[in-house]
VMD Tcl script that draws the C-alpha trace (Angstrom):
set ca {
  {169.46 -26.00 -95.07}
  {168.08 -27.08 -98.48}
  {164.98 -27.21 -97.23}
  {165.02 -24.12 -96.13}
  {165.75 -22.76 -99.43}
  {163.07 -24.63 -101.15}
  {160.71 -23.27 -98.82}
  {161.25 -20.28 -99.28}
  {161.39 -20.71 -103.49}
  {158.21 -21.98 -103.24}
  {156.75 -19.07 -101.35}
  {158.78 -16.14 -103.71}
  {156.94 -18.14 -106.60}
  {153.42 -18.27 -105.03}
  {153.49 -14.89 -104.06}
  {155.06 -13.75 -107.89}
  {151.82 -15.43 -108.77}
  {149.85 -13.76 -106.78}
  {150.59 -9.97 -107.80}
  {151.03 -11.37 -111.48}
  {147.58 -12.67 -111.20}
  {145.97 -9.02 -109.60}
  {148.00 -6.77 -111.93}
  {147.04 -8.84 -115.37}
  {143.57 -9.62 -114.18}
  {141.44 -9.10 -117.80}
  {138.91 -6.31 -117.20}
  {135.24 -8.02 -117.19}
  {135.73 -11.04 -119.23}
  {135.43 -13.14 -116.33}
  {131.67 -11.97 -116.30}
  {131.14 -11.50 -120.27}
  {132.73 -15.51 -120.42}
  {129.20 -16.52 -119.02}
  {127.17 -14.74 -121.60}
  {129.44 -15.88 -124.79}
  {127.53 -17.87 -127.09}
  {124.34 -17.53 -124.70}
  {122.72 -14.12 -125.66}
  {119.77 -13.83 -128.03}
  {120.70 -13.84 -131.97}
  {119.93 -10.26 -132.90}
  {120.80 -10.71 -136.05}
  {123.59 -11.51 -139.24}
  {125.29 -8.76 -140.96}
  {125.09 -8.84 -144.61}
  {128.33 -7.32 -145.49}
  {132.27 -7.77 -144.85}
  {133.22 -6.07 -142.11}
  {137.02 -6.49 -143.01}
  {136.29 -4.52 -146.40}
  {134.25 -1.23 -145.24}
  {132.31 -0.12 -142.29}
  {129.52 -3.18 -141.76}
  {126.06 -1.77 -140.62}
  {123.19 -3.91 -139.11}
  {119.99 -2.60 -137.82}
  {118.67 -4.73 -134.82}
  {116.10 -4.34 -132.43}
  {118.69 -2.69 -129.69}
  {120.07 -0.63 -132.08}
  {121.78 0.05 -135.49}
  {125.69 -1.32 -135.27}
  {128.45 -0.46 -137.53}
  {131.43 -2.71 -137.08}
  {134.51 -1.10 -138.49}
  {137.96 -3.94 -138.51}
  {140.62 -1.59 -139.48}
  {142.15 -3.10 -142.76}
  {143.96 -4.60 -143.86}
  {143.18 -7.62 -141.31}
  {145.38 -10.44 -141.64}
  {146.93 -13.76 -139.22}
  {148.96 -12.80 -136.68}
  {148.88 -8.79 -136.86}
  {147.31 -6.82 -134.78}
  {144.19 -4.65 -135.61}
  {141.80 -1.95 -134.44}
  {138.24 -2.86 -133.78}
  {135.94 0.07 -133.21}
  {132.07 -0.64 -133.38}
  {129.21 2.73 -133.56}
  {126.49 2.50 -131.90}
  {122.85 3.94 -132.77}
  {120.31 3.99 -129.82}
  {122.78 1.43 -128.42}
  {122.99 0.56 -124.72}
  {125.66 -1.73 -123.51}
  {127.29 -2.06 -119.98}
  {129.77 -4.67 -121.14}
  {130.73 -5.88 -124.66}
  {133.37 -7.99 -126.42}
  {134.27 -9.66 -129.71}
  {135.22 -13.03 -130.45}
  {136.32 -14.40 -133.53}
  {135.70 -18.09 -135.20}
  {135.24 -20.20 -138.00}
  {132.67 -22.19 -139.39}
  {132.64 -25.60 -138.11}
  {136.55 -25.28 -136.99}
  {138.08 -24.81 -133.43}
  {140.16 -21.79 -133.86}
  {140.40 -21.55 -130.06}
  {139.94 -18.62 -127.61}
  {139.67 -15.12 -129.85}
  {137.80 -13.05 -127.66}
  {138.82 -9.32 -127.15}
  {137.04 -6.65 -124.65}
  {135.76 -3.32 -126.41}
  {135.99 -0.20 -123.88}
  {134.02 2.68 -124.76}
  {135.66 6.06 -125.66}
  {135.19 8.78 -127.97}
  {131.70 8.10 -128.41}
  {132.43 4.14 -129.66}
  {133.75 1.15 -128.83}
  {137.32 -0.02 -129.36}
  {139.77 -2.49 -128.66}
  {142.23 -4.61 -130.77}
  {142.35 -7.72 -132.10}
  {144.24 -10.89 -133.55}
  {143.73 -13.41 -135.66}
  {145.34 -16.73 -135.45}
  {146.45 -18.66 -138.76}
  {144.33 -20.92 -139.68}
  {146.15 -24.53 -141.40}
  {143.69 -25.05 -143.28}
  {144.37 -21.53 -144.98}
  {141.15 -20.69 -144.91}
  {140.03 -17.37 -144.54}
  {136.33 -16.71 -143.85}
  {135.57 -15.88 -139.93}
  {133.00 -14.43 -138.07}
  {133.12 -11.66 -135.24}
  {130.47 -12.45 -133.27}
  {130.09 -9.24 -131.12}
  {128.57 -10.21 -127.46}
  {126.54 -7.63 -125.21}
  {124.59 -6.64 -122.46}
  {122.00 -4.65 -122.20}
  {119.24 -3.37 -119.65}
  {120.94 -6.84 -118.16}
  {120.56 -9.23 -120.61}
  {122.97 -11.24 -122.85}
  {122.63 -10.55 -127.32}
  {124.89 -11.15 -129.88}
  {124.98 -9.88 -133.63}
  {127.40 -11.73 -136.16}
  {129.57 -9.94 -138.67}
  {131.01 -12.21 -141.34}
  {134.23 -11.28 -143.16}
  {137.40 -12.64 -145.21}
  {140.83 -11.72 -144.86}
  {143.26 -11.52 -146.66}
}
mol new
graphics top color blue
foreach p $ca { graphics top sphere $p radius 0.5 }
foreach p [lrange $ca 0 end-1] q [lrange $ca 1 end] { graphics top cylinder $p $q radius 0.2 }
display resetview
């Protein structure tokens, strides 16, 4: 009779993985994991996208990363990015430090409203440092870029 009951604990539990597994399934980042870090440098922003609106012309487009202040560890903010002559058919954000593992930061951006959006969140860093980088990773016409936005919270 126990083993009865076990079997059948074990199959409730597979199957509760199962639909947990199909209804929490992340949208795309399965196929934008294979393009992180791998798409063509477009270019370094020159600003702090954590402070005002962060604007980089590249050769897909002029980008204007906006990180809704303020942006600190642990709470959760908006990330909206504009697009100029901008094409993209998937696109996400990750965020990292300088020569420290920070872990997995990556957040999809779905388009509405004529931009990109998502949210994000920031881990603590502790080292209490406070200088990242959103590295925002693309594709377009099928092929993998990547811009970097440097900024400092607070």
């Amino acid at each position: 009779m126990k083993s009865a009951w076990l079997y059948l604990g074990v199959m409730v539990f597979l199957i509760l993985v199962v639909v947990v597994s199909l209804l929490f399934k992340p949208q795309e980042v399965s196929q934008l994991g294979l393009i992180q870090g791998r798409g063509e440098l477009l270019g370094v922003a020159n600003c702090d996208a954590a402070q005002s609106p962060c604007r980089i012309d590249t050769q897909q487009g002029a980008l204007t990363l906006f990180l809704e202040p303020p942006v600190t560890a642990l709470q959760p903010f908006m990330i909206r990015l504009h697009g100029e002559r901008f094409e993209a058919s998937q696109l996400f954000v990750t965020f990292t430090m300088v020569g420290m593992d920070m872990g997995l930061n990556r957040f999809v951006l779905e388009r509405e409203a004529g931009e990109w959006r998502g949210k994000g969140i920031l881990p603590i860093c502790s080292e209490s440092r406070h200088d990242w980088l959103a590295t925002l990773n693309f594709v377009s016409k099928g092929q993998p870029y990547r811009v970097e936005f440097p900024f400092v919270t607070q």
